[in-house]
N, C-alpha and C positions, 0 to 999 in steps of 0.2 A: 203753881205759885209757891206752895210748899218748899219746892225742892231750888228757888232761886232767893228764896228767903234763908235757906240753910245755908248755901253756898256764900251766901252775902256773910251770913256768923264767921263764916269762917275765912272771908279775904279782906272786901274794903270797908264792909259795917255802912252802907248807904242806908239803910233803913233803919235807922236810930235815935230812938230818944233821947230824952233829957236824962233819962236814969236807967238804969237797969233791970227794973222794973216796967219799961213800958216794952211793949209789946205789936207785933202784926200780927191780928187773929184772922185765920182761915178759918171755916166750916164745910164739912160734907153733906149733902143733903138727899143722897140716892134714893133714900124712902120716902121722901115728900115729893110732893109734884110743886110746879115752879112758883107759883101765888104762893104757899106754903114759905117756899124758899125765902124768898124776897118779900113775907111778912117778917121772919125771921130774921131778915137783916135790917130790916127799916126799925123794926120795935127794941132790938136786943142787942144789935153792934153798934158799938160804943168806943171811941176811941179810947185811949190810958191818957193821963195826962200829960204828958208829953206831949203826944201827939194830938191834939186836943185843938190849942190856937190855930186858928186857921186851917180846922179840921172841916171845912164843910164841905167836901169832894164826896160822891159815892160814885164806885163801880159796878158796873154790872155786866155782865160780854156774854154775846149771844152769837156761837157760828154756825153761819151760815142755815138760820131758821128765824124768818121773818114773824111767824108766828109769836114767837119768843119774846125777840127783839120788842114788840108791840107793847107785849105783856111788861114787859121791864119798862119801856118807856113811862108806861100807864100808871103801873102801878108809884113806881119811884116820882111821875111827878104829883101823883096825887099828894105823896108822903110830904114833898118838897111846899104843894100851897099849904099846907096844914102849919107845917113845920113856919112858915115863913109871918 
């Protein structure tokens, strides 16, 4: 993701806010296991302002490991009744 995000700075700018200041935050999480992870993005990622309106999309991609997938399912819609 990183490296199509860079590539985007540097050709057609698809991924861009209102200012220059808004941003697309990646995180690494090698050291945590996946509940970890995906606490970490439900509680802490946060759009800029820009990207904000009509911000209520979350990702989360699991290949080809159903166990995973579950977990993301689970956990992200628990976030979403809370959240709702």
């Amino acid at each position: 993701m990183d490296l199509v995000i860079v590539q985007d700075e540097l050709d057609d700018r698809l991924f861009v806010g209102a200012s220059e200041a808004d941003t697309v935050m990646t995180t690494w999480h090698e050291k945590e296991n996946l509940t970890e992870a995906l606490d970490f993005f439900i509680t802490l990622a946060y759009p800029t302002d820009g990207f904000e309106t009509d911000s209520n999309y979350w990702v989360a991609v699991s290949l080809d490991n159903a166990e995973w997938a579950a977990t993301i399912r689970r956990q992200l819609g628990q976030a979403a009744k809370k959240n709702s």
